[in-house]
N, C-alpha and C positions, 0 to 999 in steps of 0.2 A: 591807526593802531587797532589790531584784534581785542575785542572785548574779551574778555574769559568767559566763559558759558556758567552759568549757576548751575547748584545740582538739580532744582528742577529741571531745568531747561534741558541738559543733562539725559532724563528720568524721560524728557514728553521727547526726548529726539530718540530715545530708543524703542517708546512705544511707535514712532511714524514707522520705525525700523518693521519692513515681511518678519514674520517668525518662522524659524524651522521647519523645513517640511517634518512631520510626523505621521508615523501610522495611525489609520482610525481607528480600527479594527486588529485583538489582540487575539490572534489563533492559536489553541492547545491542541496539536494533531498526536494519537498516540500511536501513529506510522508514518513513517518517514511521505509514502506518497501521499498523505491526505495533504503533508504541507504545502509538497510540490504543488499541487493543483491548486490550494487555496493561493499560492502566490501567482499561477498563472492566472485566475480571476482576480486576484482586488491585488496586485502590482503592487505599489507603493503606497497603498492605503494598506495595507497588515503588514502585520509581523506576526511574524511562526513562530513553534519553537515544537518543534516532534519528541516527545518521551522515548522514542524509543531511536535506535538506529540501523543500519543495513544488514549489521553482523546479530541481531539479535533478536530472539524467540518474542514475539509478543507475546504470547502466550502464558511466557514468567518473565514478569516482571516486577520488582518490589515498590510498594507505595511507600518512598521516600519522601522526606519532609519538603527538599528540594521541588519534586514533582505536587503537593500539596500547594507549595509559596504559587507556582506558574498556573495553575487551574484555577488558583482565587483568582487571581489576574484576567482569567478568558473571557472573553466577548463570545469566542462560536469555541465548542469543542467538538472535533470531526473523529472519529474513529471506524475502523472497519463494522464492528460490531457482531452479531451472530456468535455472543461467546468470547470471542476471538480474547478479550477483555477481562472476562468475568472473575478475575483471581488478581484485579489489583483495578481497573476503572471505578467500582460501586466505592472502591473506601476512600477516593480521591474527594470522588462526588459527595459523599456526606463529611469527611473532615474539611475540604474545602470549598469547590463549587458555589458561585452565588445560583439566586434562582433564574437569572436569565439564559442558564444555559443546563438547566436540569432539563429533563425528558418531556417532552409537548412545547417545551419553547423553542423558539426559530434559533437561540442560539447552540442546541443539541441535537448534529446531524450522525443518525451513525448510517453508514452507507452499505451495509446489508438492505435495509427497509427502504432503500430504494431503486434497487436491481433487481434483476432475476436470481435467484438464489439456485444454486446445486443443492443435493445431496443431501436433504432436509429428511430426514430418519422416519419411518413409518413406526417403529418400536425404540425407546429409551432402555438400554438395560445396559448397564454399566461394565458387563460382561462382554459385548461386542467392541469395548475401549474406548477410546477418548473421541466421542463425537459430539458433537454440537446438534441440541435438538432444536436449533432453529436455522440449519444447515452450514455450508461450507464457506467461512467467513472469509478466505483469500478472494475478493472480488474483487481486487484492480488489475489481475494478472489475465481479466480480457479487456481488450482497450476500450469495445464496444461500451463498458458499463460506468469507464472517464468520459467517456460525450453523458451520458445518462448521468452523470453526478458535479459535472460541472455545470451543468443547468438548474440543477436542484443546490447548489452552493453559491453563481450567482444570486439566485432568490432567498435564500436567506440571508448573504450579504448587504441584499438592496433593502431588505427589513430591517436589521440591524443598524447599519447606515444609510437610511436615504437618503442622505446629501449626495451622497455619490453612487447611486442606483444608474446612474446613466453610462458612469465608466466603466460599474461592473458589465451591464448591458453588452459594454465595446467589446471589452476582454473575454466576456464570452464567446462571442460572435468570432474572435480573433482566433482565440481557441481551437473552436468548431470547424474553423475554415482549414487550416494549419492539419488539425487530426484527420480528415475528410483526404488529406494529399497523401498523410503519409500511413492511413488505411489503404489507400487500392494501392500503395507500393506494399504493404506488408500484406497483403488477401493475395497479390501476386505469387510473392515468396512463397503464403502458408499454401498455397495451391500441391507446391514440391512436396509439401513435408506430407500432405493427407494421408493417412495409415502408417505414416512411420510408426515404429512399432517399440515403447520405450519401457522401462522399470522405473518406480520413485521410490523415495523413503519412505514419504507420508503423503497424504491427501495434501496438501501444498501448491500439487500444478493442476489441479482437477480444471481450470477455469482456462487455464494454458494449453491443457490438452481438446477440451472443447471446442475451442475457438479455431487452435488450426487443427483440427481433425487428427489429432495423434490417437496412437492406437496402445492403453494399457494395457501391456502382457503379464506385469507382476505389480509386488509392492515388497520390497524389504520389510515392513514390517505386515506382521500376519492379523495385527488388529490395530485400527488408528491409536497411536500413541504409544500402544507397545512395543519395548524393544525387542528389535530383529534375534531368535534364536538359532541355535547350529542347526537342529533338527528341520526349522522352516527354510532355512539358507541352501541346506542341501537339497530341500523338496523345489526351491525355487530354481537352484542350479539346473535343473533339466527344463522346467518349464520353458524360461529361457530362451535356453539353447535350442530349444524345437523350433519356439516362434522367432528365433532371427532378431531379437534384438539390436537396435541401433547406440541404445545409450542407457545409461542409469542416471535418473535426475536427481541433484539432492540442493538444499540450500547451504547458503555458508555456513546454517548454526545447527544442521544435522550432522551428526555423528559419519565421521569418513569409513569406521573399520567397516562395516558393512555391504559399503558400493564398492571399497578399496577389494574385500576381500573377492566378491562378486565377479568383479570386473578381471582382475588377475586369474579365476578359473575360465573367465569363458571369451578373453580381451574387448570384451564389449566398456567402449570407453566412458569412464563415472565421470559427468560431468557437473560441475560444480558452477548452477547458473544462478545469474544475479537476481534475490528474489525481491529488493525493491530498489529506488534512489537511496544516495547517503544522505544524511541528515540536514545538513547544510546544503543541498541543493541546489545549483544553479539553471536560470531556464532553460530549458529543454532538454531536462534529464529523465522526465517521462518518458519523453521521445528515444535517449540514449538506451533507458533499460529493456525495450522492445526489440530494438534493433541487437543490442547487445546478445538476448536472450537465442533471435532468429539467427544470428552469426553458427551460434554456437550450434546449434541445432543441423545448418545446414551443412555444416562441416562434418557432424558426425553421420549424418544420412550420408553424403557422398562416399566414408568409407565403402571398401568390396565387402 
């Protein structure tokens, strides 16, 4: 006959019971790609959650009580930084942030301060428009500066949790090898595009254009941040049309009339490329939005 189990006994056969696997490591990314990357380093030791999403301006975004609750929560907080921030990050971090992840701790990585920066202003005058005086903060949009920031992310990872310093280690190395194959397949491609020759909204692909050798011939707007006027649309309408434009680049969360109207005087086609992962990302969406980005590009260089 089965004996009946007490509720000790009960109580001691659940603790023999593995526990759940759980994240160690609780990530506040306030771009969708800082999450991606932190998930291709610590796997199933984090958990993400990006403030922001794919259709939207980091640039404004409101310090919700919601965004407040998730930052108390953070182990590492990763953000672009250079500004990018600066109109909703600072009041996250003093209404909620603990201090392991304020500024000098291993757990506050903002990934300006650790690339090579564009565009960093010789003069501040508020009169040249919306720039950032500690340069041009879209730094994942060259792949080059994802190998440079997933090495600086494992190490703080392996600070944070050394217990599992050895599997960030892997995943890095995983990484590295992974980005390495599908660099000389995209150096190939950017080879085509070298001086293509394109229009943007805003300072946005500056790090896009760098990397594969694109050639700016305008900018819809006639100062960063400000909105495109008739008088500069029509000064740019010729510009333009001399240099042979292939495309007009904008994000999903810039303003269409602009490229739309552009595009319609002179049929150089406005394209509307993807400027990060969605929020919920799954692996190898870094990889997706590169390839995504070069599709589109090489389609429009091939027009006559």
């Amino acid at each position: 006959m089965i004996k009946k189990l007490s509720f000790v006994s009960i109580l001691m056969l659940g603790w023999a019971l593995p526990a759940p696997a759980t994240a160690d490591v609780r990530v506040f990314a306030c771009e969708p790609e800082w999450a991606a990357l932190a998930q291709e380093i610590g796997g199933d030791k984090v958990s993400t959650y990006s403030a922001t999403h794919e259709k939207q301006d980091a640039h404004h975004v409101r310090a919700r009580p919601s965004l407040i609750a998730k930052i108390r929560r953070a182990d590492l907080v990763i953000c672009a930084g250079a500004g990018l921030e600066v109109g909703w990050l600072p009041l996250l971090m003093q209404r909620g942030a603990r201090s392991n992840v304020r500024p000098g701790k291993p757990g506050h990585l903002m990934a300006a301060q650790h690339v090579p920066v564009r565009e960093i202003p010789t003069v501040i005058d508020r009169s040249l428009g919306d720039i950032h005086p500690e340069g041009n903060p879209h730094v994942h949009l060259d792949p080059r500066n994802l190998t440079l920031l997933a090495r600086e992310l494992s190490k703080r990872l392996s600070v944070i949790d050394s217990q599992n310093s050895a599997l960030y280690s892997r995943n890095l190395k995983s990484f590295e090898n992974r980005w390495e194959m599908h660099m000389k397949k995209w150096n190939i491609r950017a080879a085509k595009l070298k001086n293509m020759p394109v229009v943007v909204h805003h300072k946005s692909w500056s790090y896009l254009i760098g990397w594969l050798g694109l050639k700016e011939v305008g900018s819809l707007e006639a100062k960063p941040g400000i909105p495109p006027t008739v008088s500069h649309l029509n000064r740019l309408l010729k510009t333009v049309s001399a240099a042979k434009a292939k495309a007009i680049l904008r994000t999903p969360f810039d303003q269409s009339d602009p490229s739309n109207w552009l595009a319609n005087k002179t049929n150089i086609p406005a394209l509307v490329l993807p400027f990060t992962v969605s929020r919920n990302a799954k692996p190898g969406a870094l990889k997706k939005l590169f390839d995504d980005i070069l599709a589109q590009l090489e389609k429009a260089n091939g027009r006559p």
